[in-house]
C-alpha positions, -999 to +999 in steps of 0.1 A: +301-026+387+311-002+362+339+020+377+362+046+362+399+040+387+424+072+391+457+064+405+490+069+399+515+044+417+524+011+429+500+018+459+472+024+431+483-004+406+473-031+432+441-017+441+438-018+397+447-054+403+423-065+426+393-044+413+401-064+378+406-094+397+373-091+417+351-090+375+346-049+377+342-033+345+365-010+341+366+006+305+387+040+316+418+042+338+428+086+350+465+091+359+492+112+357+514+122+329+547+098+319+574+115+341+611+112+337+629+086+354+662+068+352+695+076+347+684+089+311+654+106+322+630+091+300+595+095+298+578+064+318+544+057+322+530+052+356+527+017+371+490+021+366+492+029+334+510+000+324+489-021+344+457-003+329+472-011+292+482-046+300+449-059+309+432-034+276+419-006+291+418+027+279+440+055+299+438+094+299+463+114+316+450+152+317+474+173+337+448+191+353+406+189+356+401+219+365+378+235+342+391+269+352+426+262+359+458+263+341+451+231+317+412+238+308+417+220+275+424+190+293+401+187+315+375+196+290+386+163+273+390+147+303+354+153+312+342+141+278+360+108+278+346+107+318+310+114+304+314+085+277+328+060+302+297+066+319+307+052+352+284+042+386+312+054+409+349+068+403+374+046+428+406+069+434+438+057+452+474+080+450+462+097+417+477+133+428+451+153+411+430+179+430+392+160+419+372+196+412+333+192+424+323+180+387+344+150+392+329+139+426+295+145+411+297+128+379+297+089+394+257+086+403+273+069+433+301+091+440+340+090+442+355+063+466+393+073+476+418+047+495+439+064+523+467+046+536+456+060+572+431+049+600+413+088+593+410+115+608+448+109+617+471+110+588+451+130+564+473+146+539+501+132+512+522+110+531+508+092+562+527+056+558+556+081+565+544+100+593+530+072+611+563+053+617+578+089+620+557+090+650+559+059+663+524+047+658+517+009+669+485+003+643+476+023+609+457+009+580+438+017+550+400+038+552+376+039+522+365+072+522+333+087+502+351+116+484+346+155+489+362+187+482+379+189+512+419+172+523+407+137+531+374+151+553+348+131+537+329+104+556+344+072+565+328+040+548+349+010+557+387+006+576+411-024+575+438-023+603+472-030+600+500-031+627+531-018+623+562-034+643+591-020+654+614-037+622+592-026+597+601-002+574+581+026+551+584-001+518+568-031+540+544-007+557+536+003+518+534-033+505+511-042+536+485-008+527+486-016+493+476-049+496+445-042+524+432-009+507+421-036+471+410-063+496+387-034+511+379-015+481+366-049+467+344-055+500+334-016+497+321-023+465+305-052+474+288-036+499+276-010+478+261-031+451+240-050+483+232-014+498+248-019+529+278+006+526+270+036+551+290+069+555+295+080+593+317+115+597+348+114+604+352+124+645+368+160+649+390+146+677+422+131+663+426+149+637+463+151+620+481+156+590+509+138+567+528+167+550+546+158+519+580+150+522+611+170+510+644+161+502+658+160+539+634+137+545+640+111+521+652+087+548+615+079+558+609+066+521+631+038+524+642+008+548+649+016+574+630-004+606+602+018+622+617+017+653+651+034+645+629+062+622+610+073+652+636+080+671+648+107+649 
């Protein structure tokens, strides 16, 4: 298929990799801005922008999409460059824009995100976190068909993954990463045969990962889930 992919890190550079890997054409990769980092702050480009200029691919990093917002320029050009990609469906994973209702309704087939959460629980920025805060057994990855709302829209395909008691946020990461592009690929898949079908997610269970500040930065790192829940 011919995709357009938005993501920013890690999490989104192996869901790159195995959307290349799986033969997708994918002529135009969205993510964020180079950021500083290091000790000397300099600008670096996001792993999926070095991953999306390794294999040839063209990149655009507009700080915002929102026609009306602070960066209209931007996502003017942002727009353009989407229109000449001309993409069947948009496949978003950790990109950290806000996808304004053009966006989602520019792909004939829509925008396909991939949450590291077993949805409705864990909607939100940071669910690998949350979940071992709370002691969860079992998260996993959900391929979601995209809409304007916080990780609300309808639920196309889920890939469990248990989380044991010496795990820790990075292996819980490494183990997300690696099911949401095996079930992106077999999303897509799907969709080409016509057998990918949207079901609502239930209003029961319903929670969500806030962000994480500074005091927090303890669940970002390794120590075992079992020692983080008991916080």
């Amino acid at each position: 298929m011919r995709l357009v992919f938005a993501g920013t890190p890690e999490f989104a550079r192996v869901a790159l990799d195995a959307l290349l890997a799986a033969g997708h054409d994918i002529p135009l990769v969205l993510t964020q801005p180079d950021r500083p980092a290091g000790r000397g702050l300099k600008l670096t480009p996001s792993p999926v922008k070095q991953a999306a200029l390794a294999a040839g691919i063209t990149v655009a990093q507009p700080r915002s999409l929102r026609l009306d917002g602070r960066y209209p320029e931007d996502a003017a050009q942002a727009r353009d460059t989407l229109l000449q990609a001309a993409p069947e469906v948009m496949v978003v994973a950790a990109y950290g824009l806000i996808l304004p209702a053009w966006t989602l309704e520019l792909p004939p087939r829509g925008c396909l995100n991939i949450h590291a959460s077993l949805l409705p629980r864990w909607r939100g920025a940071a669910p690998i976190q949350r979940a071992i805060e709370a002691g969860d057994a079992q998260t996993g990855v959900t391929i979601m068909q995209m809409d304007e709302g916080l990780d609300t829209g309808g639920m196309l395909l889920e890939q469990r993954v248990s989380i044991g008691p010496d795990d820790s946020a990075a292996h819980l990461h490494d183990a997300l990463a690696q099911a949401g592009g095996q079930a992106i690929v077999q999303a897509l898949q799907a969709l080409q045969a016509g057998q990918l079908q949207a079901r609502p997610q239930p209003a029961d269970g319903v929670t969500y990962a806030a962000k994480l500040d500074k005091a927090e930065a303890p669940l970002d790192c390794s120590q075992p889930a079992a020692v983080l829940a008991r916080r």
